[in-house]
C-alpha positions as CSV (number, residue, x, y, z in Angstrom):
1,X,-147.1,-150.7,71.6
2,X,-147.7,-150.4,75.4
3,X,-145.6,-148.7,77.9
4,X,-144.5,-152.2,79.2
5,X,-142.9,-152.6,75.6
6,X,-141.3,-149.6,75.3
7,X,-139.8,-150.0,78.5
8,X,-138.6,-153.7,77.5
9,X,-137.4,-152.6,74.7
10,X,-135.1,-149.7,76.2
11,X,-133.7,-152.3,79.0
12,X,-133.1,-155.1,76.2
13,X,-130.9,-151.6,74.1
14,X,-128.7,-150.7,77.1
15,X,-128.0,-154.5,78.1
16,X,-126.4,-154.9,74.4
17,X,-125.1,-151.8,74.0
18,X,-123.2,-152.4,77.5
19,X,-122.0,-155.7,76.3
20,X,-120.9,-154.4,73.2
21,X,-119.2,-151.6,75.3
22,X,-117.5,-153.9,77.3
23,X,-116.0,-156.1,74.5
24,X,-114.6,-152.9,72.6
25,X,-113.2,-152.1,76.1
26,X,-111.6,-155.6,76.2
27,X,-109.9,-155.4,73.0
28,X,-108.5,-151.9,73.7
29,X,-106.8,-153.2,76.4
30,X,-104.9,-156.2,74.9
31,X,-104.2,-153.9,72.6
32,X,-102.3,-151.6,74.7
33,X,-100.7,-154.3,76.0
34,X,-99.1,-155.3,72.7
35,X,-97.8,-152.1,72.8
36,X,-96.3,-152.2,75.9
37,X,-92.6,-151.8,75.9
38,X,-90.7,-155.1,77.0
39,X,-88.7,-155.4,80.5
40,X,-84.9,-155.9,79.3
41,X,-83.0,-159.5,79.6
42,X,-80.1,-157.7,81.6
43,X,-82.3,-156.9,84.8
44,X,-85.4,-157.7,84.9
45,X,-86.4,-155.9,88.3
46,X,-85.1,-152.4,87.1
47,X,-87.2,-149.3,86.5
48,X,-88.8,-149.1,82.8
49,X,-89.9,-145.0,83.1
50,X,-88.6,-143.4,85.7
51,X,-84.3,-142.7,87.0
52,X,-83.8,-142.7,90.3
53,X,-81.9,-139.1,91.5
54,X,-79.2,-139.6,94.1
55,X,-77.7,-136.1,94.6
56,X,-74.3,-135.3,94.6
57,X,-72.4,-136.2,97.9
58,X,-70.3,-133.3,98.9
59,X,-66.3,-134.2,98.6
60,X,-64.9,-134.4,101.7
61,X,-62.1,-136.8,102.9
62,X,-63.3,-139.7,105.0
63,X,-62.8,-139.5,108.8
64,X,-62.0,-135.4,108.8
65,X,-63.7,-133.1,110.2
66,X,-64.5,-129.6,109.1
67,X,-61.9,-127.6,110.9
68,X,-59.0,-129.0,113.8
69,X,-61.1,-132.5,114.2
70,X,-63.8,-130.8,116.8
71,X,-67.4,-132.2,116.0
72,X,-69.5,-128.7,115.2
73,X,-67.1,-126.9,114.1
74,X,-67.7,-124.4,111.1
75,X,-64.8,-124.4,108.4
76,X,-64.7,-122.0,105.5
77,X,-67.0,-123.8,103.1
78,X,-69.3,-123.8,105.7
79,X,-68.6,-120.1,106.8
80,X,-69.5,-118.7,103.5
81,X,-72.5,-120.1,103.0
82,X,-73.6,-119.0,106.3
83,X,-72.4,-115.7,104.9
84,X,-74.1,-115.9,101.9
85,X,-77.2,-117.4,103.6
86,X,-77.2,-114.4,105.6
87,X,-76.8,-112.2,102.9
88,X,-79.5,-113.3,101.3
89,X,-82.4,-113.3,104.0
90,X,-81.3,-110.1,104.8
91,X,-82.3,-109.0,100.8
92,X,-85.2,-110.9,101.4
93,X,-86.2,-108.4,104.1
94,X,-85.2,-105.1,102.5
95,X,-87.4,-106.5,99.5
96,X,-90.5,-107.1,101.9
97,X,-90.3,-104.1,103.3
Protein backbone atom coordinates (compact mmCIF):
# COMPACT_ATOMS: atom_id res chain seq x y z
CA UNK A 1 0.00 0.00 0.00
CA UNK A 2 0.94 3.58 -1.14
CA UNK A 3 0.40 6.76 0.68
CA UNK A 4 -2.36 7.58 -1.84
CA UNK A 5 -4.21 4.42 -0.28
CA UNK A 6 -3.83 5.00 3.01
CA UNK A 7 -4.97 8.42 2.65
CA UNK A 8 -8.15 7.07 0.57
CA UNK A 9 -8.72 4.81 2.90
CA UNK A 10 -8.79 7.26 6.06
CA UNK A 11 -11.17 9.81 3.98
CA UNK A 12 -13.53 6.82 2.89
CA UNK A 13 -13.44 5.96 7.45
CA UNK A 14 -14.50 9.41 8.49
CA UNK A 15 -17.12 9.89 5.58
CA UNK A 16 -19.02 6.65 7.14
CA UNK A 17 -18.30 7.15 10.44
CA UNK A 18 -19.80 10.81 10.01
CA UNK A 19 -22.84 9.29 8.45
CA UNK A 20 -23.22 6.85 10.89
CA UNK A 21 -22.82 9.74 13.47
CA UNK A 22 -25.32 11.67 12.00
CA UNK A 23 -28.12 8.91 11.83
CA UNK A 24 -27.52 7.99 15.64
CA UNK A 25 -27.88 11.75 16.09
CA UNK A 26 -31.21 11.64 14.20
CA UNK A 27 -32.69 8.97 16.10
CA UNK A 28 -31.75 10.58 19.47
CA UNK A 29 -33.70 13.34 18.57
CA UNK A 30 -37.04 11.79 17.65
CA UNK A 31 -36.49 10.16 20.45
CA UNK A 32 -36.53 13.04 22.81
CA UNK A 33 -39.30 14.16 21.12
CA UNK A 34 -41.44 11.15 22.16
CA UNK A 35 -40.58 12.09 25.33
CA UNK A 36 -41.57 15.44 25.22
CA UNK A 37 -44.38 16.32 27.59
CA UNK A 38 -47.73 17.22 25.65
CA UNK A 39 -49.23 21.03 25.59
CA UNK A 40 -52.73 20.63 27.56
CA UNK A 41 -56.29 20.74 25.71
CA UNK A 42 -57.46 23.60 28.09
CA UNK A 43 -54.95 26.32 26.68
CA UNK A 44 -52.87 25.56 24.37
CA UNK A 45 -50.72 28.89 24.35
CA UNK A 46 -49.83 28.64 28.14
CA UNK A 47 -46.35 28.14 29.62
CA UNK A 48 -45.31 24.22 29.86
CA UNK A 49 -41.99 25.08 32.49
CA UNK A 50 -41.88 28.11 33.69
CA UNK A 51 -44.83 30.48 36.24
CA UNK A 52 -44.89 33.67 35.63
CA UNK A 53 -44.23 35.96 39.15
CA UNK A 54 -46.56 38.97 39.56
CA UNK A 55 -45.66 40.42 42.99
CA UNK A 56 -47.96 41.26 45.48
CA UNK A 57 -49.71 44.69 44.90
CA UNK A 58 -49.67 46.66 48.02
CA UNK A 59 -53.41 47.15 49.52
CA UNK A 60 -54.41 50.35 49.35
CA UNK A 61 -57.92 51.70 48.62
CA UNK A 62 -58.48 52.95 45.07
CA UNK A 63 -58.50 56.82 44.50
CA UNK A 64 -56.70 57.66 48.13
CA UNK A 65 -53.86 59.04 48.67
CA UNK A 66 -51.30 58.44 51.31
CA UNK A 67 -52.05 61.11 53.84
CA UNK A 68 -54.98 64.24 53.46
CA UNK A 69 -55.33 63.56 49.53
CA UNK A 70 -51.86 65.71 48.68
CA UNK A 71 -49.86 63.92 45.80
CA UNK A 72 -46.24 63.27 47.64
CA UNK A 73 -47.19 63.08 50.63
CA UNK A 74 -45.46 60.53 53.18
CA UNK A 75 -48.08 58.61 55.42
CA UNK A 76 -47.04 56.28 58.26
CA UNK A 77 -46.37 53.15 56.23
CA UNK A 78 -44.33 55.13 54.29
CA UNK A 79 -42.64 56.96 57.25
CA UNK A 80 -41.41 53.84 58.81
CA UNK A 81 -39.83 52.44 56.17
CA UNK A 82 -38.02 55.49 55.55
CA UNK A 83 -37.18 55.08 59.27
CA UNK A 84 -36.17 51.72 58.95
CA UNK A 85 -34.38 52.35 55.58
CA UNK A 86 -32.42 54.83 57.46
CA UNK A 87 -31.75 52.73 60.17
CA UNK A 88 -30.35 50.37 58.21
CA UNK A 89 -27.77 52.35 55.87
CA UNK A 90 -26.74 53.88 58.90
CA UNK A 91 -25.67 50.08 60.26
CA UNK A 92 -24.37 49.58 57.06
CA UNK A 93 -21.84 52.41 57.69
CA UNK A 94 -20.90 51.64 61.32
CA UNK A 95 -20.13 48.05 59.90
CA UNK A 96 -17.78 49.61 57.06
CA UNK A 97 -16.06 51.46 59.17
Amino acid sequence: MNVVDILISIVVVTILVTIILAIVTYVAYKLRLAREPGRTEEDPSALRYFVRYEPPRPEQPAGSMATGGEPGAVGDADASTLERLDRDVADMETHAS
